[in-house]
Structure formats: structure tokens, C-alpha cells
C-alpha positions as CSV (number, residue, x, y, z in Angstrom):
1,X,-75.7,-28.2,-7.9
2,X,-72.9,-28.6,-5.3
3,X,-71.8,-31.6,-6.1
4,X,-71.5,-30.2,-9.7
5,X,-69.4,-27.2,-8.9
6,X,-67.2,-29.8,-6.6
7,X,-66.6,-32.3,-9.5
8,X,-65.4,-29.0,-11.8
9,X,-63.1,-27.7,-8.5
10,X,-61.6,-31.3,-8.8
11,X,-61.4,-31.2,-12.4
12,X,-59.5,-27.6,-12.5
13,X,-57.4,-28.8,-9.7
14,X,-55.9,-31.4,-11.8
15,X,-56.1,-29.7,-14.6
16,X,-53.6,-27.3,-13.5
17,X,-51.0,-29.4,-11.5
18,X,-49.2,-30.5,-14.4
19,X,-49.0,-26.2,-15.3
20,X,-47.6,-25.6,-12.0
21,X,-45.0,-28.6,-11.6
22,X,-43.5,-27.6,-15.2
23,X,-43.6,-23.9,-14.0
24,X,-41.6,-24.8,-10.9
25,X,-39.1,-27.2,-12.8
26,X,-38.4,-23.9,-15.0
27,X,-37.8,-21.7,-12.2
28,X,-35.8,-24.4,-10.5
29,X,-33.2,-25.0,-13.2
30,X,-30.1,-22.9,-13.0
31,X,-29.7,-20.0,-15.9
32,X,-26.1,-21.6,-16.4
33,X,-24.7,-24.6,-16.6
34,X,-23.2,-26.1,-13.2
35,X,-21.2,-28.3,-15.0
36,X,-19.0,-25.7,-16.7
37,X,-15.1,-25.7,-16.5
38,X,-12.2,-23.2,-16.9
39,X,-8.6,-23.9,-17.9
40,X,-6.5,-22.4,-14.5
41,X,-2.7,-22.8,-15.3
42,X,-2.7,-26.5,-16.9
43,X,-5.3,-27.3,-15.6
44,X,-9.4,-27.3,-15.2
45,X,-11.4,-26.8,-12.6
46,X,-15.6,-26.2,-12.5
47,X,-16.7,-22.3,-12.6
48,X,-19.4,-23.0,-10.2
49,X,-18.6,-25.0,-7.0
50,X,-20.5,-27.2,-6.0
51,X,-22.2,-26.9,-1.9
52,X,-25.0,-28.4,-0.5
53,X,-27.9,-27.0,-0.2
54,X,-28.8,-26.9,3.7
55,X,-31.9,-25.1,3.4
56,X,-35.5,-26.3,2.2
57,X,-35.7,-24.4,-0.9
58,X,-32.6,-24.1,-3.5
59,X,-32.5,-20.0,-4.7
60,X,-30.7,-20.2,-7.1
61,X,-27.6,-18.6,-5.7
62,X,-24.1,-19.8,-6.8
63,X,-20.2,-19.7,-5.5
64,X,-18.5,-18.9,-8.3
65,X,-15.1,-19.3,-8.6
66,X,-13.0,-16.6,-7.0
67,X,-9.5,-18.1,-6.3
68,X,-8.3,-21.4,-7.2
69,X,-7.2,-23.9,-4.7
70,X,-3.1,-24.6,-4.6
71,X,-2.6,-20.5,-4.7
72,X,-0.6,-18.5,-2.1
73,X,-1.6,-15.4,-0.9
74,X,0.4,-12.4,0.7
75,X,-1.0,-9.6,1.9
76,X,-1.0,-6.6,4.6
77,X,-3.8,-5.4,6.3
78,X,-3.5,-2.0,8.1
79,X,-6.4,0.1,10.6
80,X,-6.3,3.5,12.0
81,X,-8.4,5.8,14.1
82,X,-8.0,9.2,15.3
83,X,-10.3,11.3,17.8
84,X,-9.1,14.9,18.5
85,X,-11.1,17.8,20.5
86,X,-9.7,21.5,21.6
87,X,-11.6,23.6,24.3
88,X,-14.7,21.4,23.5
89,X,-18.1,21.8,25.5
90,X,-21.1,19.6,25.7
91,X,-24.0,21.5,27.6
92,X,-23.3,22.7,30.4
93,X,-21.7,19.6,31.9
94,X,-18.4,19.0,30.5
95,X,-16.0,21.9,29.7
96,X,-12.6,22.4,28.7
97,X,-12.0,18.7,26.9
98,X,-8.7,19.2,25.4
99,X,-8.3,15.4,24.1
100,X,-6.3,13.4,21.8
101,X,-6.2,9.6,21.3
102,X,-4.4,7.5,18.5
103,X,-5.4,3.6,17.5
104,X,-3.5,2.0,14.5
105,X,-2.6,-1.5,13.6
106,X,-0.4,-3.5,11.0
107,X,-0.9,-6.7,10.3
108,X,0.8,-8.9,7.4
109,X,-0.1,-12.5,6.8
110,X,0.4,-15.1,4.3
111,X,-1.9,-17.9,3.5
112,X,-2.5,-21.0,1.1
113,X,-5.7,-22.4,-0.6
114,X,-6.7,-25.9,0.3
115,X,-9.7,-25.8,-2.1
116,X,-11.3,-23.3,-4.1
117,X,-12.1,-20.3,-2.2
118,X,-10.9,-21.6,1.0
119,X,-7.8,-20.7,2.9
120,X,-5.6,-21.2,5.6
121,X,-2.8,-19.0,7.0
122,X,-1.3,-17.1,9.7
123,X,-0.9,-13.5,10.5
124,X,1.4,-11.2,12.3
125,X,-0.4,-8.4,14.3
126,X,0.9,-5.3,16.0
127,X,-1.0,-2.5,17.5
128,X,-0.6,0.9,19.5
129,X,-2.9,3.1,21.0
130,X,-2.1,7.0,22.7
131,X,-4.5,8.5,24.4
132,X,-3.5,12.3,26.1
133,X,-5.8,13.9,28.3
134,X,-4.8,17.5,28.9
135,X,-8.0,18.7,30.7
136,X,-11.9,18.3,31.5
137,X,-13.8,20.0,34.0
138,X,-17.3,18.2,34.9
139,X,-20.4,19.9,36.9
140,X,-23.5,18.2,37.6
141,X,-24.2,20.6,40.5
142,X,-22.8,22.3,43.4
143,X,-22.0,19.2,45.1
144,X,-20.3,17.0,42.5
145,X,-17.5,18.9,40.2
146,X,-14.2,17.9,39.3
147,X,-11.3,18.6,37.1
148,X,-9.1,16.2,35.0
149,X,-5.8,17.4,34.1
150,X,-2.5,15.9,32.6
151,X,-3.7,12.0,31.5
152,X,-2.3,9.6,29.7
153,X,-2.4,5.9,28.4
154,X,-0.1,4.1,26.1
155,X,-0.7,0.8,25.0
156,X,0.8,-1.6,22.3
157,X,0.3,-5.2,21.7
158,X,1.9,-8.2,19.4
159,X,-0.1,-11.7,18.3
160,X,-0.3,-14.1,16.0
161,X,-3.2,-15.3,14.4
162,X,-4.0,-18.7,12.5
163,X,-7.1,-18.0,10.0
164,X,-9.5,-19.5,7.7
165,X,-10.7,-17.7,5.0
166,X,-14.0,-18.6,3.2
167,X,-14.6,-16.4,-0.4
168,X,-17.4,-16.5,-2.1
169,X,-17.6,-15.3,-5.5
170,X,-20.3,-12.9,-7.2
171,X,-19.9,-13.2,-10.6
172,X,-18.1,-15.3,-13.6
173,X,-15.5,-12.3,-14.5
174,X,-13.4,-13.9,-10.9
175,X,-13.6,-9.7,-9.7
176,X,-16.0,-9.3,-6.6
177,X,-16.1,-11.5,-3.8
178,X,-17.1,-11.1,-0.4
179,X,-15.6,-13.6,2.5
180,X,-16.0,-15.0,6.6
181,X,-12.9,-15.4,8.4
182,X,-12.3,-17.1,11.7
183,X,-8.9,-16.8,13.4
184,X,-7.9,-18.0,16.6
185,X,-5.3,-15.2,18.0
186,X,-2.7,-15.6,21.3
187,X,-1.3,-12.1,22.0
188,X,0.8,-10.1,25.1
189,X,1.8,-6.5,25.6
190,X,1.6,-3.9,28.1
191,X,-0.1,-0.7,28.8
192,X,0.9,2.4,31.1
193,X,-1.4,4.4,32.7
194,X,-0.1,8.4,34.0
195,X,-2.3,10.5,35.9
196,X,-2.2,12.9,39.3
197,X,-4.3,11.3,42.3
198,X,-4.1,13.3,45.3
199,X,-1.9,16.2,44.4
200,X,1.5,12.9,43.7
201,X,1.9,11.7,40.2
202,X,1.0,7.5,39.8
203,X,2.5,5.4,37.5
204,X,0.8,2.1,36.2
205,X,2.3,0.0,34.3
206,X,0.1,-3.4,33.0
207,X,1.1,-6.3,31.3
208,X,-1.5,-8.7,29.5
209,X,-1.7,-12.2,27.7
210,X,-4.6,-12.9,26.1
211,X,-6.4,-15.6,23.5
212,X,-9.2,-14.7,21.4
213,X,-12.1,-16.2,18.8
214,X,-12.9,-13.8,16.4
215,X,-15.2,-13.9,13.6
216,X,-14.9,-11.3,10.5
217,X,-16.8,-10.7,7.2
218,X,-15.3,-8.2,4.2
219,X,-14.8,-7.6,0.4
220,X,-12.1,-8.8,-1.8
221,X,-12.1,-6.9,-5.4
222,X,-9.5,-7.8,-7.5
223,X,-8.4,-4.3,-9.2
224,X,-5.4,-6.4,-11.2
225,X,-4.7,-10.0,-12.2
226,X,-3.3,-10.8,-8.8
227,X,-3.8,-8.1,-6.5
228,X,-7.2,-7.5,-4.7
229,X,-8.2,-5.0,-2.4
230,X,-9.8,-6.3,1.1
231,X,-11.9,-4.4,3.9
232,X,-12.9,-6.2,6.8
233,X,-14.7,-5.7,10.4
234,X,-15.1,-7.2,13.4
235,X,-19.0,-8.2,14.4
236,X,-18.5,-10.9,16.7
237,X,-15.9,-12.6,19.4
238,X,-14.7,-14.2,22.2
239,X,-11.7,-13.4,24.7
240,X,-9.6,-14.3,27.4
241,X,-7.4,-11.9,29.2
242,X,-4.8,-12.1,31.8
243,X,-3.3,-8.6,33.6
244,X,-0.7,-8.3,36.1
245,X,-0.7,-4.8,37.4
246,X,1.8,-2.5,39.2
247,X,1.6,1.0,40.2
248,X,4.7,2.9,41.0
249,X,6.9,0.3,41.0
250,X,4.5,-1.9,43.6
251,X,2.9,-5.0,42.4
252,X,-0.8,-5.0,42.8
253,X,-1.7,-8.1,42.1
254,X,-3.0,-9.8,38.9
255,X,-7.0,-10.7,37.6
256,X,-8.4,-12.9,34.9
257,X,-11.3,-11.7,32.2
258,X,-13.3,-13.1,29.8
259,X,-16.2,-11.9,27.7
260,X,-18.0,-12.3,24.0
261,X,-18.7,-9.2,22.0
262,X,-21.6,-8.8,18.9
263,X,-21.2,-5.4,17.9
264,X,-19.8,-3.6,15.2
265,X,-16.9,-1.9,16.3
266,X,-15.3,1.3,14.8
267,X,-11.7,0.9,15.5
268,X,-11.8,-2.9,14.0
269,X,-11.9,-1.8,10.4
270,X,-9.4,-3.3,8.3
271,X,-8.2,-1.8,4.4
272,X,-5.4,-3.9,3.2
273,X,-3.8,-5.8,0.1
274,X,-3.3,-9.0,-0.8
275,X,-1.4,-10.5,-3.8
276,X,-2.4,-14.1,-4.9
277,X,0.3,-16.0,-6.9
């Protein structure tokens, strides 16, 4: 009797294997054909584009095409942050916070498409930051209370950055896309620091070179033929800093930093245009 139910376990077994291979060669083959082409200017290039597969399985996902290799692209990319408080108080530890602080950016750049939905380019970035203190008061107890009054920190900053852009497209219309850049920046600016130590106003003044790695996902949508609207953030990096630092006219001295972020940061969100031609 067992060996009879094992010789019809057998028999089912390869009964069924030709089922499940067709069954996996139909959910295998692509609902479109990756061989289709579209006329671009005067000439035609494939719809789908055409990446290996690094992965075990193949899911069916495809790039489509988004925009066309041999196209420029112009574009400016602008951020802005703002952070204001009155009389604010949290608890019963921190009173009287009468803050305002101010981060924006501009940042054009121009780039060309070495292949389909790839790009290189460079970009022009400028940033300022204000930050006014007017007062806090802090009291964990009787022994440790203080007051802040009349602070200040300006800050502005000019780099370029090279890029590569990498777009991958969503759909045949050519509409939604979403994209990784990398860009290698090299920056300098300064910073100035105001504040009353000790009953005598101090004055530092910093000035700063730095190189970075920075790696940046976003959204392109095309809302017309050839503009598209971006939005971008920063999630990951790498830095290196240099500071040379003097307070009141006397140098202090200068100190070298370096450090990788993963985070997602508020103040690194970028809305911008671009125009593909």
C-alpha cells in the first residue's frame, strides 16, 4: 500500500511540472514588448531600456524612457526654511524664547544626457542662513539658571557641484519619473557669530572650505513638453570641513572635521524647474 501511494505521489509530481513551468514562462514574459521603438526628433530609440537584471528573480519592472540621451537641461533649484517663536514656554524649563532663524538656498545648474535617462552636469550653489536670538531664560533648579539675550549668527556659503543624474521612468506617456543623484561639491564661505560673554560683546567671525559626497533621490513630472517639475532631499553623505576662526579680531586658530550623515534632513528639501531642450 505504500509503495502504491508513492508510485501515484511520483506520477502527480510529474504530472504537474510541465503545468507549473508553462505557468511560470507566462508570468515571466513581459506584458509589452521590450523591443518597441519611438521616433525622438529624426530619429528612434527603444521605449524600454534595456538593464541587467542583478537580482535572482526578474519582476517585471521596466525603465521606460523618460529623457532622451543628446538633450540639455537647464534648471533652478531653490529651498527655504523658516522657524519663528515669540514669548514661547516649554514646561517649566525654558521661558521667554523670543527666536528667529532663516535658511534658504538657490542653486541653478545645467546638465547634458549621455544616454537615455542619464546625465551629467554642474551646478551653482548659494546659501544664507540668520539666526536672531533675542532671549531665553533656562531653570532646571535653584542652582543652574541662566539667561540668553541678544544672539546672533549669520552664515552664507558658495560651491559648485558636478552631478550625475539617474531617471527612471514610470510609465510609456514620458510624464512621472523619479531619479538618484550623486554630486561631488567643493565650497567656502564664512559665518559670524555675536553674543555678550561676561557682561563685553564678542565677535567671531569663521571662514570654512569644505568638499562633500552627497547622495539625493526626487521626482521629475513633466507638467509641459519640456518643462518638469523636480523635488529632491538629501538622505545620505559625506564631508570634509576646514575652519579658521577669529574672535574679536584675534586669530584662534584653525581645526579639521569630517563626518557621514544618513538621515533625512528638513532644511535639504529642494523644489525647482528644469527645462529639457
Amino acid at each position: 500500500m505504500q509503495r502504491l501511494l508513492l508510485i501515484l505521489i511520483l506520477i502527480l509530481a510529474a504530472a504537474s511540472a510541465p503545468a507549473q513551468e508553462v505557468v511560470r514562462k507566462q508570468l515571466s514574459r513581459p506584458s509589452e514588448d521590450l523591443d518597441e521603438m519611438v521616433i525622438v526628433g529624426n530619429d528612434t530609440v527603444p521605449l524600454i531600456i534595456q538593464e541587467r537584471n542583478f537580482g535572482r528573480f526578474d519582476r517585471g519592472l521596466y525603465n521606460y524612457l523618460f529623457i532622451p540621451k543628446g538633450k540639455w537641461a537647464f534648471g533652478l533649484t531653490a529651498s527655504y526654511g523658516e522657524l519663528n517663536t515669540d514669548d514661547v514656554q516649554l514646561l517649566s524649563i525654558l521661558e521667554n524664547v523670543d527666536f528667529n532663524g532663516k535658511l534658504y538656498s538657490i542653486k541653478p545648474f545645467i546638465s547634458y544626457f549621455i544616454r537615455s535617462n542619464q546625465s551629467v552636469g554642474l551646478r551653482i550653489n548659494y546659501s544664507r542662513g540668520i539666526a536672531d536670538l533675542a532671549s531665553l531664560s533656562m531653570d532646571f533648579d535653584d542652582d543652574l539658571n541662566f539667561d540668553l539675550k541678544d544672539v546672533s549668527y549669520y552664515t552664507h556659503n558658495l560651491s559648485a557641484a558636478f552631478f550625475y543624474r539617474n531617471y527612471i521612468g514610470l510609465s510609456r506617456g514620458k510624464r512621472f519619473g523619479l531619479f538618484n543623484e550623486v554630486d561631488l561639491t567643493f565650497g567656502s564661505g564664512s559665518s559670524r557669530f555675536k553674543r555678550i560673554y561676561d557682561g563685553e560683546p564678542r565677535d567671531t567671525r569663521t571662514v570654512t572650505t569644505s568638499a562633500s559626497l552627497n547622495f539625493s533621490p526626487g521626482v521629475a513630472v513633466f507638467i509641459q513638453e519640456y518643462v518638469a517639475f523636480n523635488v529632491s532631499f538629501g538622505v545620505f553623505g559625506l564631508n570634509l570641513r576646514k575652519e579658521k576662526q577669529a574672535t574679536n579680531g584675534v586669530d584662534e586658530g584653525s581645526r579639521f572635521t569630517s563626518g557621514a550623515n544618513f538621515r533625512f534632513n528638513i532644511f535639504n528639501i529642494n523644489f525647482g524647474l528644469m527645462v529639457v531642450i
